[in-house]
C-alpha positions in Angstrom: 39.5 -28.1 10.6 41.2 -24.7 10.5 42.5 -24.8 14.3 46.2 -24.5 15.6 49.0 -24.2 13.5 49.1 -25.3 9.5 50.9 -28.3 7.8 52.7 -27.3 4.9 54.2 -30.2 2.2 57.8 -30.6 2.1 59.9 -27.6 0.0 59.8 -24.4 1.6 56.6 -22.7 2.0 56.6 -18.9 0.9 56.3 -16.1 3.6 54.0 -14.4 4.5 52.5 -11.5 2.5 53.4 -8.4 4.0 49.8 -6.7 3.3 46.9 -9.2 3.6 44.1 -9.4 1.2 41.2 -7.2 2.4 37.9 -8.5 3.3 34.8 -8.0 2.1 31.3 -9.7 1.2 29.5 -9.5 -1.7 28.7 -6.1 -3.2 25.0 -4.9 -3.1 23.5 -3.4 -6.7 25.4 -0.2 -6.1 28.6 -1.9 -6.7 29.9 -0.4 -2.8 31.6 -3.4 -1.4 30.3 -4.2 2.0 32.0 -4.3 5.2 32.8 -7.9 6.5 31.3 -9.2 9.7 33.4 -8.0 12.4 35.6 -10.9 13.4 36.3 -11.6 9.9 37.9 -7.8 10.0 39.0 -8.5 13.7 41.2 -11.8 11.6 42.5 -9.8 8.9 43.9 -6.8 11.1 45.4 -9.3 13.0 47.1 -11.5 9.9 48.1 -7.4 9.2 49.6 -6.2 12.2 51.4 -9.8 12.4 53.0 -9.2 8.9 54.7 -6.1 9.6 57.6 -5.5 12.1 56.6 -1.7 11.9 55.1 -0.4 15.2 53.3 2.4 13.5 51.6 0.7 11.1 50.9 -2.0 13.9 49.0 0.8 15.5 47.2 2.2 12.7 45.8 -1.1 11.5 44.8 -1.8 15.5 43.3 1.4 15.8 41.7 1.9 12.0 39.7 -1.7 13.4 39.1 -0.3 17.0 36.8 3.1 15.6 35.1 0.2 13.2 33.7 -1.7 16.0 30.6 -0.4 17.9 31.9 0.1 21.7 30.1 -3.2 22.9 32.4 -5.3 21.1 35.6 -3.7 21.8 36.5 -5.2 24.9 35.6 -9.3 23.7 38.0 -7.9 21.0 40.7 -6.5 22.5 40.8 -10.4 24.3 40.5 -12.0 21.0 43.8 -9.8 20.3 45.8 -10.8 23.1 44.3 -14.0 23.6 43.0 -12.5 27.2 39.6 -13.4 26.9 37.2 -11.4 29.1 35.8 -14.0 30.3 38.6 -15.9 32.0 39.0 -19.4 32.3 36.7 -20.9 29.6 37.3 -24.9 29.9 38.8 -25.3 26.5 42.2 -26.5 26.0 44.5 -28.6 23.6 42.6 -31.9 24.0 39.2 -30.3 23.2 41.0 -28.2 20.2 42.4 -31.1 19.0 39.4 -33.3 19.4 37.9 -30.4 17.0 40.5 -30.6 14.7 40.7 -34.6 14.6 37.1 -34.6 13.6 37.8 -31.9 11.0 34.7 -29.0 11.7 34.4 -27.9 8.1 34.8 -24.1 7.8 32.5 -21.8 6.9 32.5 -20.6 2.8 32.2 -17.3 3.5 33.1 -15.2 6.9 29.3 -14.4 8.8 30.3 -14.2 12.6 30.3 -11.0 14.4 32.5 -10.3 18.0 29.0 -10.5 19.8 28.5 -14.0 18.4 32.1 -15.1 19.7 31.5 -13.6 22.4 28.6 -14.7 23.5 29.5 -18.5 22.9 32.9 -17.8 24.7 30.8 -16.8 27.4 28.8 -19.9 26.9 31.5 -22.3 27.1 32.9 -20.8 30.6 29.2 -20.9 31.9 29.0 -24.8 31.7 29.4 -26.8 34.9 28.2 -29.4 36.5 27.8 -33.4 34.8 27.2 -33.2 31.3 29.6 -30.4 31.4 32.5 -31.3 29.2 30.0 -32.8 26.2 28.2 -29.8 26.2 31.4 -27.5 26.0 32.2 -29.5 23.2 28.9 -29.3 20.8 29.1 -25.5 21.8 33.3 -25.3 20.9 32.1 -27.1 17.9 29.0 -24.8 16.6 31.0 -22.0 17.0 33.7 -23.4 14.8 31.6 -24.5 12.1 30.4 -20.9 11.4 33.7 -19.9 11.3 35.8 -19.6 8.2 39.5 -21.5 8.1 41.1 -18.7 8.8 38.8 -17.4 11.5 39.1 -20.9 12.8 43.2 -20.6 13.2 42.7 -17.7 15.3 39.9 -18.5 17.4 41.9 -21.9 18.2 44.6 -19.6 19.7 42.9 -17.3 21.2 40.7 -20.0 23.2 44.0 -21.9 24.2 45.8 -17.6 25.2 48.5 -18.2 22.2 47.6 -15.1 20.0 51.1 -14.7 18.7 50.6 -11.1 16.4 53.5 -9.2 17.3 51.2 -6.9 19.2 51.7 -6.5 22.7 49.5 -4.8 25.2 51.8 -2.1 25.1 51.2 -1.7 21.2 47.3 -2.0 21.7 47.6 0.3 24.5 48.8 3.0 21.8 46.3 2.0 19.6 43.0 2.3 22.0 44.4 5.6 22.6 44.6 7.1 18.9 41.1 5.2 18.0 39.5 7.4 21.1 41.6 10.4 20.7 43.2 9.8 24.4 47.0 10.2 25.4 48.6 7.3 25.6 49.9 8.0 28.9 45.9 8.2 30.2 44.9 5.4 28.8 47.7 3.1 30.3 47.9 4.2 33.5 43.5 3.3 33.6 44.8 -0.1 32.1 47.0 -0.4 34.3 44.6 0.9 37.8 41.4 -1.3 36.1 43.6 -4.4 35.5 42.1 -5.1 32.7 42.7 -3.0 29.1 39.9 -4.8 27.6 37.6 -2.9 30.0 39.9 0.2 29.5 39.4 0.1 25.8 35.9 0.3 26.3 35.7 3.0 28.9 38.1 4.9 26.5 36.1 4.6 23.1 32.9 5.2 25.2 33.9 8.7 26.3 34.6 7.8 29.8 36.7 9.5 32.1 40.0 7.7 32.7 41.1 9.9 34.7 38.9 8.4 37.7 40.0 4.9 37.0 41.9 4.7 40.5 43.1 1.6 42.3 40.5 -0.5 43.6 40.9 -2.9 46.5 40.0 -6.5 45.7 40.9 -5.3 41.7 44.4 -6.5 40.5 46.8 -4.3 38.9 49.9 -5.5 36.4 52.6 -5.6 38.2 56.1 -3.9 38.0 58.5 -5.2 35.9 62.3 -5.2 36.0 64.6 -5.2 33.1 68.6 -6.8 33.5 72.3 -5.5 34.0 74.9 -8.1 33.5 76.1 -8.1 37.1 75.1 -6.6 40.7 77.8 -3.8 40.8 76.9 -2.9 37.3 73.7 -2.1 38.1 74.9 0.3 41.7 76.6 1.5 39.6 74.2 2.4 36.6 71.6 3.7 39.2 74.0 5.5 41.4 75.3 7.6 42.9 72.5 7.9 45.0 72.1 4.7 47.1 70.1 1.8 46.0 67.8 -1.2 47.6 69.3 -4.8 46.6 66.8 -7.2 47.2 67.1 -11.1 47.4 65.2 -12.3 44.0 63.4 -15.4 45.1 62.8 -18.4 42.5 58.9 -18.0 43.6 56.1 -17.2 42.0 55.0 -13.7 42.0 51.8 -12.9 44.2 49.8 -9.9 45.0 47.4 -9.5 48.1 44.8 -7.2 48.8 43.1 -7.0 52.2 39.7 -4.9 52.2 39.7 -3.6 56.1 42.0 -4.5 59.0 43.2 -7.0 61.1 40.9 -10.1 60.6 39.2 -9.0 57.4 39.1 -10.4 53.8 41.9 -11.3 51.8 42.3 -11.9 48.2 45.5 -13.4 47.2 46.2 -12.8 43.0 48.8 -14.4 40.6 51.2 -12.8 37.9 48.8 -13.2 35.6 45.9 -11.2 38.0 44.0 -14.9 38.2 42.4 -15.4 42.1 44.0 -17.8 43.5 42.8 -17.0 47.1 41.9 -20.8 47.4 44.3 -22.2 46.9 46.6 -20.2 49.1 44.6 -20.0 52.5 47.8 -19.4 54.5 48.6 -17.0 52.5 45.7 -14.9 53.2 45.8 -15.8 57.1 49.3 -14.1 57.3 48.2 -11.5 55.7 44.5 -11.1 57.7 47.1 -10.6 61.0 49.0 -7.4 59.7 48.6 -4.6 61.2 47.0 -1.7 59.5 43.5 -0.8 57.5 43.3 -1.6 53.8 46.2 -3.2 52.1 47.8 -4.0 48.5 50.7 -6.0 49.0 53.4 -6.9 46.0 55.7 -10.0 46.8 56.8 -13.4 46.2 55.8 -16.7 47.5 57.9 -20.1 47.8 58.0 -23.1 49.6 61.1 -24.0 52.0 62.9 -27.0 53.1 62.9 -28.1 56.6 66.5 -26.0 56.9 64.9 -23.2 55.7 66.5 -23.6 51.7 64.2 -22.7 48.7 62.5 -25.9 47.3 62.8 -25.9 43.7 60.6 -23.4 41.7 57.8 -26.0 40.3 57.5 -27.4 43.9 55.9 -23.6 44.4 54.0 -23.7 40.9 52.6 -27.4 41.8 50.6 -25.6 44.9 48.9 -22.7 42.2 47.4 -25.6 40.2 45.9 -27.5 43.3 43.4 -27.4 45.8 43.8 -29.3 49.4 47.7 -29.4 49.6 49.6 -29.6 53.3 52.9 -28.2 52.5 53.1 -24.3 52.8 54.0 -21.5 51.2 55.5 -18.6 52.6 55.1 -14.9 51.2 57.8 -12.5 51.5 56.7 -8.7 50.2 58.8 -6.0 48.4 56.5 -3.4 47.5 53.1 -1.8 49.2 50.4 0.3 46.7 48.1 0.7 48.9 47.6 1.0 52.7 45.0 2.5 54.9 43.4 4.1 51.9 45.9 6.0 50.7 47.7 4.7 47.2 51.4 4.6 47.6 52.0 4.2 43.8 53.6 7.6 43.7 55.3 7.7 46.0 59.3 6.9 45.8 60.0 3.7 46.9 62.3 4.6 50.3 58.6 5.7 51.4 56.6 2.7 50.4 60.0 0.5 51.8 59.4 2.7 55.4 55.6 1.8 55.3 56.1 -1.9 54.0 58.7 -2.9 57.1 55.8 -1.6 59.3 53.2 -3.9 57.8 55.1 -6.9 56.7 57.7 -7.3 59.6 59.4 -10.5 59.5 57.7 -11.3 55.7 60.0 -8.6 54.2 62.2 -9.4 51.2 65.8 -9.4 52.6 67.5 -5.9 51.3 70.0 -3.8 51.4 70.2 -0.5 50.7 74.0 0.5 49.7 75.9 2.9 47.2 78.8 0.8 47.4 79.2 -1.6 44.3 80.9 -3.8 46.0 79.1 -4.6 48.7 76.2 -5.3 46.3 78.3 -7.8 44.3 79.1 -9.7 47.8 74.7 -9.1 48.9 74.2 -11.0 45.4 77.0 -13.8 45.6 75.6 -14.9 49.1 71.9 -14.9 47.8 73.0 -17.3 45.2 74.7 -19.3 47.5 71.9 -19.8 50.1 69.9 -21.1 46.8 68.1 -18.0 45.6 67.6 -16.5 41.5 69.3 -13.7 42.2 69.0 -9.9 43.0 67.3 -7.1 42.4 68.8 -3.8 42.2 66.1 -0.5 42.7 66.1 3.4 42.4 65.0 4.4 45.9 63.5 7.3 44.0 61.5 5.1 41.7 57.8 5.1 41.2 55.5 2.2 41.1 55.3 1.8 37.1 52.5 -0.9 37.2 52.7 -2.7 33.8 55.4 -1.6 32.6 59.1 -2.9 32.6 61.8 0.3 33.3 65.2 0.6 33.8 64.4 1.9 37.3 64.5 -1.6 38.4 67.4 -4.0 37.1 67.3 -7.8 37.6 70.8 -10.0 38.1 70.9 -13.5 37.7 73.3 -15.8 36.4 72.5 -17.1 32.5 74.2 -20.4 31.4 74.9 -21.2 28.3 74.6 -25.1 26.9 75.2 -26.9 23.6 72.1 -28.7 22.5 71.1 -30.9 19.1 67.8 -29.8 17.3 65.5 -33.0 17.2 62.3 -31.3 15.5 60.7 -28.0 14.9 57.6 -27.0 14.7 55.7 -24.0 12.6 55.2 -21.2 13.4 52.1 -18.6 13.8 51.5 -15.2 13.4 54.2 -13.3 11.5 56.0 -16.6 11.9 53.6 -18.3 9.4 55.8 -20.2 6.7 59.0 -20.7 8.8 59.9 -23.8 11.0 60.2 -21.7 14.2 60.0 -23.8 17.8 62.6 -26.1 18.3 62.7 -29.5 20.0 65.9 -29.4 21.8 67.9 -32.4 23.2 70.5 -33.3 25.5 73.4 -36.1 24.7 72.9 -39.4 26.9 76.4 -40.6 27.1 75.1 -44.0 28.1 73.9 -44.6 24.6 76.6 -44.4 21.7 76.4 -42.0 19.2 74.0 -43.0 15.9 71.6 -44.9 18.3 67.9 -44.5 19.1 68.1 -42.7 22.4 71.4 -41.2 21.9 69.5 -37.6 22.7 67.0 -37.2 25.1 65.0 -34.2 24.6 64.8 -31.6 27.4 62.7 -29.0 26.1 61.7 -26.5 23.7 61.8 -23.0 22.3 61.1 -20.1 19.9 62.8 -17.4 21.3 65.9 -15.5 20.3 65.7 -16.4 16.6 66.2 -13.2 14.1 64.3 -13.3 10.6 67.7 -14.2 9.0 67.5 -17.5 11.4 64.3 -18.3 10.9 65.0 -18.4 7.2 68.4 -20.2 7.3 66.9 -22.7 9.9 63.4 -23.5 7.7 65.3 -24.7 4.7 68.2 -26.1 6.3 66.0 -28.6 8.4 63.6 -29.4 5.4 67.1 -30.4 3.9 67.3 -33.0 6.9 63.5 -34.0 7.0 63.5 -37.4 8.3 59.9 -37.9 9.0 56.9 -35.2 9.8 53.9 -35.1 11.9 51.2 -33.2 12.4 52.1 -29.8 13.5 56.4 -30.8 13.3 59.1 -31.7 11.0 61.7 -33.9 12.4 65.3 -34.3 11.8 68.0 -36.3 12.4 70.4 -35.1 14.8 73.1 -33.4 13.2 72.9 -29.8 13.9 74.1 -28.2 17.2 73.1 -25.3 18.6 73.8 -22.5 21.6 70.9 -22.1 24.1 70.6 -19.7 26.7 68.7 -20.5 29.8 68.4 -19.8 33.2 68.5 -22.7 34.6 67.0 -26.4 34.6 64.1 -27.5 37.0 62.8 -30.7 37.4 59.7 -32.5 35.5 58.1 -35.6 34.6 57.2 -34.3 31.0 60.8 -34.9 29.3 62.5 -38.3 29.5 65.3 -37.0 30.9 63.4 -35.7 34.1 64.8 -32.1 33.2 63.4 -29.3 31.0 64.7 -25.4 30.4 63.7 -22.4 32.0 63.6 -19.4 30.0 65.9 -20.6 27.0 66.2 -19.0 23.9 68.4 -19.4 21.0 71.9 -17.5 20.7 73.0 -19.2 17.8 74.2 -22.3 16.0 77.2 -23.8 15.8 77.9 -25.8 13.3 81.8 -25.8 13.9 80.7 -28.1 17.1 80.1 -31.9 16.6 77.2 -33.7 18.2 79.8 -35.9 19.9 80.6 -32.1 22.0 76.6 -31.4 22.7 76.2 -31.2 26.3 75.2 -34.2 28.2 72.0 -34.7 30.5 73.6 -35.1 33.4 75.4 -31.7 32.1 71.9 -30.6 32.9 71.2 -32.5 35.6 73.9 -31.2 37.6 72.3 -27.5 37.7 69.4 -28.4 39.7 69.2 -26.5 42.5 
């Protein structure tokens, strides 16, 4: 069994080829090699486009295997790229991947599955319900896999469990849906952006639809707005200016958006970050909403649950109530941004117009702003937001757009990044254009209860991938076969010697690390091997940044 990510014997393994092997099937009597089943040529673009760094030719292989596929499959393949799947929530996760892996589906000899085949048992698997359920998911997660070949099998484990890792993001498939149906780029992200969805985009685009009436639909969730970072909250006035600017409280919630269909009293559909309904889950949120005044709404905000005083609760308190049906303890939304109201769409318009309509919707469930040209006073805005608990700010244009999608430097985030001294415990390998390097690290934190040398003597706290350049990766996959103390199945362990620099922004609580800790957002900024493992950073180093 093909699934997940490949064991490799001890010594280095090669890299990756930088242009894979194409495929075909056996040649009829003509000699005229045919064309492979599509998700076998779906597989190779994507072993392609993961082993080159070169956006163009990221594109061209995306695009040269877009105009191959009839327009029916194009959207189930445009999920199997992203790991996006059309069909949403299927059932499958690691357990039943594993389970499939543990009793070792042989692959297919020779590649035979189409997109509409995948498809069509994806769609199977999210169909069953009921008793009986999870056995039947299984036999179909297993049929599938059996007429799938090994390397078909690696990538339609990820793409079951959403961890395509290519090196192509929407952004670059996006660009590629556009020059496989001859569209501007700009037309066809702006319908993926109104649609929600560019799976359905790709489809409307290679099918000769008009994208230009794609408009935003009520009740259909759009991507929202992204904002990149400034180093500080005067540095970003200051990089926006002259012109005055809105500094907004950035919560440590999760991001929500809510559409209401009529006025006061009428539905409400309350979305994630990730577009999923979640209107169950978050009644309260949709009966504030219901109450505003107004016709048709799409509101863009943040949600969070408070102490009794009013103080943030920690950020996976919030998360705890998206996974869960039935809780007591509420949320509470608080909006920044309006895209629609009384059918009108506001995404135009500059944002001092859709701040003016927002206070008249929201009231009291605004974000708590400021608008100011003065640097300073947006340095002092952001130092009491961190004080009363909060991420940080956000510093915006008044002139900007709503850029659905996409992240600009019209918005600029501030928050505070720490920096801590961890030990590498294990590291596991990668996938994608990763394949053949020792990529996401087990990271651990000194317990200073336990001496040095001792089993114990780190407790680990978390893990990560990011921030590692192709020079690290390299550097880092020999040097910790060097120290290979044991290996499992999908990680090689070492002993811990090796310190290195780790970026986060902040700690939260959890259950799933030992030391009742893990990392938010880290990523690697570099080793240091002039530090000692006697000079790592202690747990209750860690400890000490909850909030």
């Amino acid at each position: 069994m093909a699934v997940g990510r490949r064991h490799y014997p001890a010594g280095m393994p090669p890299e990756p080829p930088a242009e894979p092997v194409p495929v075909t099937v056996s040649a009829p009597a003509d000699g005229t090699p045919e064309p492979a089943p599509t998700l076998a040529r779906l597989v190779a673009t994507a072993a392609a486009v993961a082993g080159t760094s070169s956006r163009t030719a990221k594109i061209a292989a995306l695009a040269e295997l877009l105009k191959g596929l009839d327009p029916g499959e194009v959207e189930a393949a445009v999920g199997l790229l992203t790991g996006r799947l059309r069909q949403g929530r299927t059932g499958v996760g690691w357990r039943s991947v594993a389970d499939a892996a543990a009793r070792e589906v042989a692959p297919a000899a020779r590649p035979r599955l189409s997109i509409t085949d995948v498809d069509a048992a994806i769609t199977e698997l999210a169909q069953h319900s009921g008793e009986g359920s999870a056995s039947r998911r299984t036999a179909t997660l297993h049929d599938l896999l059996a007429r799938a070949t090994a390397d078909e099998q690696r990538h339609l484990g990820g793409a079951l469990l959403g961890e395509v890792r290519i090196g192509a993001l929407e952004g670059v498939l996006a660009d590629a849906v556009a020059a496989a149906a001859g569209r501007p780029t700009e037309q066809v992200r702006r319908a993926a952006m109104l649609s929600g969805s560019l799976g359905r985009t790709a489809y409307l685009a290679v099918s000769g639809a008009d994208l230009d009436a794609v408009g935003l639909t009520v009740g259909v969730p759009v991507q929202p707005m992204l904002a990149a970072t400034a180093s500080g909250a005067a540095e970003a006035v200051i990089a926006l200016g002259p012109a005055p600017v809105s500094v907004e409280v950035k919560l440590d919630g999760a991001r929500i958006q809510v559409h209401r269909f009529g006025g006061p009293g009428s539905e409400v559909r309350v979305f994630s970050r990730t577009l999923a309904d979640i209107t169950d889950r978050m009644p309260e949120l949709a009966q504030i909403v219901a109450g505003f005044p107004g016709g048709p709404l799409i509101l863009d905000g943040e949600t969070l649950m408070l102490d009794e005083d009013g103080a943030p609760r920690p950020f996976q308190d919030t998360m705890s109530r998206f996974g869960s049906l039935g809780r007591t303890d509420l949320l509470r939304p608080w909006f920044f941004d309006i895209l629609h109201a009384d059918g009108a769409d506001l995404l135009d318009a500059p944002l001092s117009v859709r701040r003016e309509r927002l206070r008249a919707v929201v009231g009291e469930h605004g974000i708590p702003a400021v608008e100011t040209a003065d640097p300073q006073q947006a340095s002092s805005f952001a130092a009491d937001a961190l004080a009363r608990g909060h991420e940080g700010v956000l510093v915006k244009a008044l002139d900007s757009r709503y850029a659905a999608g996409r992240r600009g430097r019209q918005w600029l985030k501030v928050k505070p990044v720490h920096t801590v001294d961890l030990v590498v415990l294990a590291a596991e390998w990668g996938s994608g254009r990763r394949t053949g390097w020792l990529s996401n690290l087990h990271l651990g934190a000194r317990d200073p209860a336990v001496p040095l040398g001792e089993p114990g003597a780190f407790v680990m706290v978390g893990k990560t991938f990011k921030g590692l350049t192709d020079e690290t990766l390299r550097w880092q996959s020999a040097r910790l076969l060097e120290l290979e103390s044991r290996r499992t199945r999908y990680a090689v362990h070492v002993p811990p010697v090796l310190v290195v620099e780790i970026a986060l922004d902040g700690v939260q609580r959890s259950t799933r690390y030992p030391g009742g800790v893990a990392l938010r957002f880290a990523r690697v900024k570099g080793y240091r091997e002039d530090k000692p493992i006697a000079e790592a950073d202690t747990i209750d180093t860690l400890r000490g940044m909850l909030r």
